[in-house]
MMTF fields as JSON, N, C-alpha, C and O atoms, coordinates in Angstrom:
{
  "mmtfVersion": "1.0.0",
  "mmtfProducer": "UNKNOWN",
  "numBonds": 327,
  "numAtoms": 328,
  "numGroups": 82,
  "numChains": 1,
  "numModels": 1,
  "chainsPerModel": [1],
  "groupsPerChain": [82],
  "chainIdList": ["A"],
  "bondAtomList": [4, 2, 8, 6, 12, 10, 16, 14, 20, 18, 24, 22, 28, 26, 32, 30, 36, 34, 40, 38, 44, 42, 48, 46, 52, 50, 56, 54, 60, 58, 64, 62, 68, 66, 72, 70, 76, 74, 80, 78, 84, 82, 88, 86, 92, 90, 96, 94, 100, 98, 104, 102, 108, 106, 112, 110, 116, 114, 120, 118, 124, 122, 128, 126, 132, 130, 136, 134, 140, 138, 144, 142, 148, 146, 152, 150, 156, 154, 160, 158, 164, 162, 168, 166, 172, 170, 176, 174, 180, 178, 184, 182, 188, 186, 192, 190, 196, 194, 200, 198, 204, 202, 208, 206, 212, 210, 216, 214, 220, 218, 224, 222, 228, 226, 232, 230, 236, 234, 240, 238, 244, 242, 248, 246, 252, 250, 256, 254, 260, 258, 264, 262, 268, 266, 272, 270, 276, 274, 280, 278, 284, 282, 288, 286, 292, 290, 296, 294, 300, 298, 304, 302, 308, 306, 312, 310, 316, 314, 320, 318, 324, 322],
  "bondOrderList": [1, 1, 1, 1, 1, 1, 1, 1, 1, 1, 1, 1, 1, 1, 1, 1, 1, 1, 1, 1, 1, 1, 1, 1, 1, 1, 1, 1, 1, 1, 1, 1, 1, 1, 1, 1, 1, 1, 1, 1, 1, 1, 1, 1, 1, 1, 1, 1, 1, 1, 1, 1, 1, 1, 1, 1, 1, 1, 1, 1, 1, 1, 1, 1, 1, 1, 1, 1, 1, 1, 1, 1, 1, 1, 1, 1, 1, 1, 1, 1, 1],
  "groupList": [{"groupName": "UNK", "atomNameList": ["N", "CA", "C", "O"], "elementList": ["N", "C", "C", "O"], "formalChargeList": [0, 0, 0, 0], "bondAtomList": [1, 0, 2, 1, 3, 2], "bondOrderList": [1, 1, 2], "singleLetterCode": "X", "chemCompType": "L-PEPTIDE LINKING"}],
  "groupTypeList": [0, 0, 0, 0, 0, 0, 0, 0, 0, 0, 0, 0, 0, 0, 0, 0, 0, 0, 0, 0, 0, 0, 0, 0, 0, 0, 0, 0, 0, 0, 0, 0, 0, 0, 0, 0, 0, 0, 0, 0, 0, 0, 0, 0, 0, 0, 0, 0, 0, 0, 0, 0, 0, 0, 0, 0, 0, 0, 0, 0, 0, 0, 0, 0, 0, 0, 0, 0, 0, 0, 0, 0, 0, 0, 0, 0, 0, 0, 0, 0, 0, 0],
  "groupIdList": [1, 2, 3, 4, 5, 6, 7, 8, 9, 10, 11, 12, 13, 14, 15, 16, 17, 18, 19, 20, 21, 22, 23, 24, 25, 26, 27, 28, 29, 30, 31, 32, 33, 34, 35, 36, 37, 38, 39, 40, 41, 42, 43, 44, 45, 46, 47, 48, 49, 50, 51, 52, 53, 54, 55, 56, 57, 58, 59, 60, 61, 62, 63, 64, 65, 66, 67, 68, 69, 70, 71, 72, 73, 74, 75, 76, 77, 78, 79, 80, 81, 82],
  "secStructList": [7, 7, 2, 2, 2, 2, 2, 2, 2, 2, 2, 2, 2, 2, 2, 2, 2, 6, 1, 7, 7, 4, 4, 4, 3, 3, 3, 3, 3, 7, 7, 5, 6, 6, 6, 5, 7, 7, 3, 3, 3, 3, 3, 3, 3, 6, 6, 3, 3, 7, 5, 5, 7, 1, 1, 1, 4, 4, 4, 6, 7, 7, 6, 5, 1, 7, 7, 7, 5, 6, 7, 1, 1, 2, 2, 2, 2, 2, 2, 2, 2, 7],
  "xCoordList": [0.841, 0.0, 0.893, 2.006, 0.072, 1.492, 1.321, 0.464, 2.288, 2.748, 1.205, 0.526, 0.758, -0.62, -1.658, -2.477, -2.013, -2.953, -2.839, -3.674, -1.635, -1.106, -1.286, -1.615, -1.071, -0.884, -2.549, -2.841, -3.393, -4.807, -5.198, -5.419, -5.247, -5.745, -4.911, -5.29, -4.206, -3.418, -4.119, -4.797, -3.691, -4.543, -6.053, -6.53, -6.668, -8.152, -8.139, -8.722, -7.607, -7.742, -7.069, -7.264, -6.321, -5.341, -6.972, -7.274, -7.484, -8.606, -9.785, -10.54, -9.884, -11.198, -10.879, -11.932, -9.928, -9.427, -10.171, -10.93, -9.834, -9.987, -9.322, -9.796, -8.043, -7.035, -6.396, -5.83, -6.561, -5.703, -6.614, -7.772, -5.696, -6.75, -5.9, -4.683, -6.618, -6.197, -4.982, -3.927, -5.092, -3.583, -2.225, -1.095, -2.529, -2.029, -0.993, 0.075, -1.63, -0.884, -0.63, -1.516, 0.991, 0.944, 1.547, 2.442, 1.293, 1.474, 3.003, 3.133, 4.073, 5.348, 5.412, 4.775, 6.318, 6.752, 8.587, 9.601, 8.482, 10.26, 10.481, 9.891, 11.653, 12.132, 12.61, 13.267, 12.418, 12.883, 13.89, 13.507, 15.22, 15.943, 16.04, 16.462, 15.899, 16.369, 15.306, 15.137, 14.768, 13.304, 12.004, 11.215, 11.636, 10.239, 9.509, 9.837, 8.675, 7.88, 7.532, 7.341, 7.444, 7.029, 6.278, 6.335, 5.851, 4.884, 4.904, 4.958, 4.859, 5.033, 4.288, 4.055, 4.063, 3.273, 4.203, 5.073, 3.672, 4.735, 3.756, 2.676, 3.648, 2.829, 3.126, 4.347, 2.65, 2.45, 2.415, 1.212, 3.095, 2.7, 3.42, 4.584, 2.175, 2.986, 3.526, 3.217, 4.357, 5.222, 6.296, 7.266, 6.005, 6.897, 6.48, 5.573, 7.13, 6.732, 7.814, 8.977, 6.901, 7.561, 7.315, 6.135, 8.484, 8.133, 7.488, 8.194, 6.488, 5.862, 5.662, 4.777, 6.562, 7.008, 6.586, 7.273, 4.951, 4.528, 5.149, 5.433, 5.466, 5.575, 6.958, 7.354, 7.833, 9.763, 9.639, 10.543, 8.783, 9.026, 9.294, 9.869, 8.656, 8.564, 10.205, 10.591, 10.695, 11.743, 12.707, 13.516, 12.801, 13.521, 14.16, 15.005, 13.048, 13.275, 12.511, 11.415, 12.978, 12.678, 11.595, 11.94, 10.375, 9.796, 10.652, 11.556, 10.361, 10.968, 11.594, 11.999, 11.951, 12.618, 11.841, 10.833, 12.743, 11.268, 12.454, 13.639, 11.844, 12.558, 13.191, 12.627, 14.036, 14.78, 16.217, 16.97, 16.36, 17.918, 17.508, 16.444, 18.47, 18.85, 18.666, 19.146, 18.225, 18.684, 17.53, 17.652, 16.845, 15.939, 16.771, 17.897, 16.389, 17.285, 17.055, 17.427, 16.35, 16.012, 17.363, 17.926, 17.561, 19.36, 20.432, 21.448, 20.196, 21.697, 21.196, 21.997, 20.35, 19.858, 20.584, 21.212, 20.772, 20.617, 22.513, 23.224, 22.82, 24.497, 24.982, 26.201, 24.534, 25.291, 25.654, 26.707, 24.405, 24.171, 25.37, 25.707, 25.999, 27.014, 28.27, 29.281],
  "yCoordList": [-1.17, 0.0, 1.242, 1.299, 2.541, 3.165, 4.257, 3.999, 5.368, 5.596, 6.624, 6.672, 7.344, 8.136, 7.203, 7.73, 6.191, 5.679, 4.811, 4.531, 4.644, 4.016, 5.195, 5.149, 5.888, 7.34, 8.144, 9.139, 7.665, 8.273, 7.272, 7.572, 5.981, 4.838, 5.255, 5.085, 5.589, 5.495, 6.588, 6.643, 7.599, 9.191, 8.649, 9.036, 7.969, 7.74, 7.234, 7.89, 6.077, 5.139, 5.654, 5.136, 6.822, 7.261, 8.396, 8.431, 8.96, 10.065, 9.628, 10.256, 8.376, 7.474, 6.964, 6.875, 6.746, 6.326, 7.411, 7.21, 8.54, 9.301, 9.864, 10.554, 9.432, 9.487, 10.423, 10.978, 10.838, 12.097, 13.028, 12.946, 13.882, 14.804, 15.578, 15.758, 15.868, 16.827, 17.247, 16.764, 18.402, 18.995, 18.136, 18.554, 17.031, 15.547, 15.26, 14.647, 15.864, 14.595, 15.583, 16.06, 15.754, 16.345, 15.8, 14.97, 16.046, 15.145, 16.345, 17.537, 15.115, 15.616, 14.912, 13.898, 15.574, 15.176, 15.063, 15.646, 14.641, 14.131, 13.323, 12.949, 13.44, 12.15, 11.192, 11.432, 9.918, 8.783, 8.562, 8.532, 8.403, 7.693, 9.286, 9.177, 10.001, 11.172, 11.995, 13.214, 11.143, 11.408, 10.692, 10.799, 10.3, 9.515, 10.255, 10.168, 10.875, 11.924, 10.756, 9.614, 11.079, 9.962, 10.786, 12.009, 10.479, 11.113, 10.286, 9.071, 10.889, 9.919, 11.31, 12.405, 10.895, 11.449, 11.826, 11.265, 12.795, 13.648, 13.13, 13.04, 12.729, 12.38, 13.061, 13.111, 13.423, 13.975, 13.121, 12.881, 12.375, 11.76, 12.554, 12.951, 12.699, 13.557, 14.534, 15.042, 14.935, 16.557, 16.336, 17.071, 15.082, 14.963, 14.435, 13.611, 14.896, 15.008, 13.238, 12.934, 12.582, 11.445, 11.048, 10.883, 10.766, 10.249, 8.521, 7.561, 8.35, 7.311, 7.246, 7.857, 6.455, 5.705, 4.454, 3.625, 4.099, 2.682, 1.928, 0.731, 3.32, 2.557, 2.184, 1.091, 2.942, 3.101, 1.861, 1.024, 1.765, 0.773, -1.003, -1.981, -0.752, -2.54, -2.551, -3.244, -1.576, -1.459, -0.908, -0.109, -1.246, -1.25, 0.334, 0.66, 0.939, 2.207, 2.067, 1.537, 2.592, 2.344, 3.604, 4.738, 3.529, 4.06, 5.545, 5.189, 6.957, 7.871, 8.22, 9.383, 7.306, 8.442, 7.966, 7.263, 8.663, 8.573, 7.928, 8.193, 7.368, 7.226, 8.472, 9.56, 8.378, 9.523, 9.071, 8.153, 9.94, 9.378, 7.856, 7.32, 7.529, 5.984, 5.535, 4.401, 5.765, 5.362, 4.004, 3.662, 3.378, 2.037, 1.206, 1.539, -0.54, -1.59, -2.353, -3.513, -1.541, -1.957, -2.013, -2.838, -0.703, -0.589, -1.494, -1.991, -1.624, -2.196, -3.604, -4.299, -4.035, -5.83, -6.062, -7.114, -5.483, -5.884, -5.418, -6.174, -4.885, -4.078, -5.313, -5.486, -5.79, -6.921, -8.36, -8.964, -8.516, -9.298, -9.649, -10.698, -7.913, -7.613, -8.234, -8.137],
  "zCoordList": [0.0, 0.0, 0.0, 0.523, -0.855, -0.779, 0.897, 1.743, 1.026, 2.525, 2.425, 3.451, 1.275, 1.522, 1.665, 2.418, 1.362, 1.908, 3.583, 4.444, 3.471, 4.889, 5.957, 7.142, 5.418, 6.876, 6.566, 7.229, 5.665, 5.846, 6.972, 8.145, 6.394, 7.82, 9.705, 10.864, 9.33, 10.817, 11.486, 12.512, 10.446, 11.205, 11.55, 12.616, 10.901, 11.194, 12.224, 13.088, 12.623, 13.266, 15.306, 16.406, 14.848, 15.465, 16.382, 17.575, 15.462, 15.733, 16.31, 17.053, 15.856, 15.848, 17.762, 18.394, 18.365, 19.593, 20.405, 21.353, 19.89, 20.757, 21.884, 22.786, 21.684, 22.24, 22.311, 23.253, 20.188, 19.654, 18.822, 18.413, 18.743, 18.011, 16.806, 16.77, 16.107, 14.6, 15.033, 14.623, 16.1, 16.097, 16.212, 15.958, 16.587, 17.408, 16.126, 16.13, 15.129, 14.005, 12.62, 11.91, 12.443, 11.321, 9.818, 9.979, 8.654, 7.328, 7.323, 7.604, 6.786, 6.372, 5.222, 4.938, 4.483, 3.131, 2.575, 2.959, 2.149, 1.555, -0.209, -1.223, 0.391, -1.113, -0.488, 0.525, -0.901, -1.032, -2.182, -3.352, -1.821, -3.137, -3.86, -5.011, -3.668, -3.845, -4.874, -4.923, -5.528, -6.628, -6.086, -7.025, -5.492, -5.122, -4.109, -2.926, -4.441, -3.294, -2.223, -2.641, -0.708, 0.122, 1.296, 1.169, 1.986, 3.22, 4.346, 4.155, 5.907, 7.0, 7.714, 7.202, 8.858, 9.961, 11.303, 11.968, 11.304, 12.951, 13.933, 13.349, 15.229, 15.769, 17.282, 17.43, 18.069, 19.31, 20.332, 20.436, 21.334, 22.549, 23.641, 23.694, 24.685, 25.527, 25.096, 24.018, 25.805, 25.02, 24.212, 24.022, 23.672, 22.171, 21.059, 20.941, 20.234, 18.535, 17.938, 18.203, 17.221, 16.833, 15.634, 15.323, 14.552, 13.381, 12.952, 13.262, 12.428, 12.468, 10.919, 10.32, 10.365, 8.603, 8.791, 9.388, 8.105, 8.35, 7.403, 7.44, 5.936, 4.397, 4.842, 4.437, 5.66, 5.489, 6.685, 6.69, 7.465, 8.703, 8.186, 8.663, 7.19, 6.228, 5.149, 4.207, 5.8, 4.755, 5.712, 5.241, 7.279, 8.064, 8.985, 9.819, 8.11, 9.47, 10.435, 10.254, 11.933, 12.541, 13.21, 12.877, 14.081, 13.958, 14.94, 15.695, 14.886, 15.24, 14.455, 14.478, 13.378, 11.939, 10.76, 10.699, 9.618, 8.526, 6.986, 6.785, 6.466, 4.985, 4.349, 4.465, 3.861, 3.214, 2.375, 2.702, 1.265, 1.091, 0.721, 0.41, 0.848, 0.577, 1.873, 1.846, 3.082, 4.395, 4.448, 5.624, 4.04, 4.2, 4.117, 3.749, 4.527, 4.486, 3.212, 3.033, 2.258, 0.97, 0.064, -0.656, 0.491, -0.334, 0.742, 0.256, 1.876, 2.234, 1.985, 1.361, 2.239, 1.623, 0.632, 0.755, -0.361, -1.854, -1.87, -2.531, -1.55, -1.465, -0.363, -0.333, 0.131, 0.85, -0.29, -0.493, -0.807, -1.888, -2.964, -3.512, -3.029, -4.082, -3.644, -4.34]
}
């Protein structure tokens, strides 16, 4: 699924709790791979702000940072390979 439809469900699901709210959750944007537009969510717990990459998380980032660059384990998988 790609990271905009992954981060519409989360925010919903995230709002739907009731837990969080609109201000709770903000849409960021980047490149992947240096050309691939990508999107992840800033998220609020407590008095801190946290990056939450569901699409970059299946591809080995870890949650608190976000895909960017080459930094996924998509590229070092395959470079080990070599």
């Amino acid at each position: 699924m790609y990271c905009t439809h992954q981060n519409f469900l989360i925010r919903l699901i995230l709002i739907k709790t009731g837990n969080f709210k609109e201000r709770d959750i903000k849409l960021k944007r980047g490149l992947t791979h240096w050309l691939s537009p990508h999107q992840w969510l800033r998220i609020k717990i407590g008095n801190k702000w946290i990056d939450v990459d569901a699409w970059g998380r299946s591809y080995g980032v870890p949650f608190g940072k976000n895909a960017h660059g080459f930094n996924s384990s998509f590229n070092r998988k395959y470079m080990k390979k070599i």
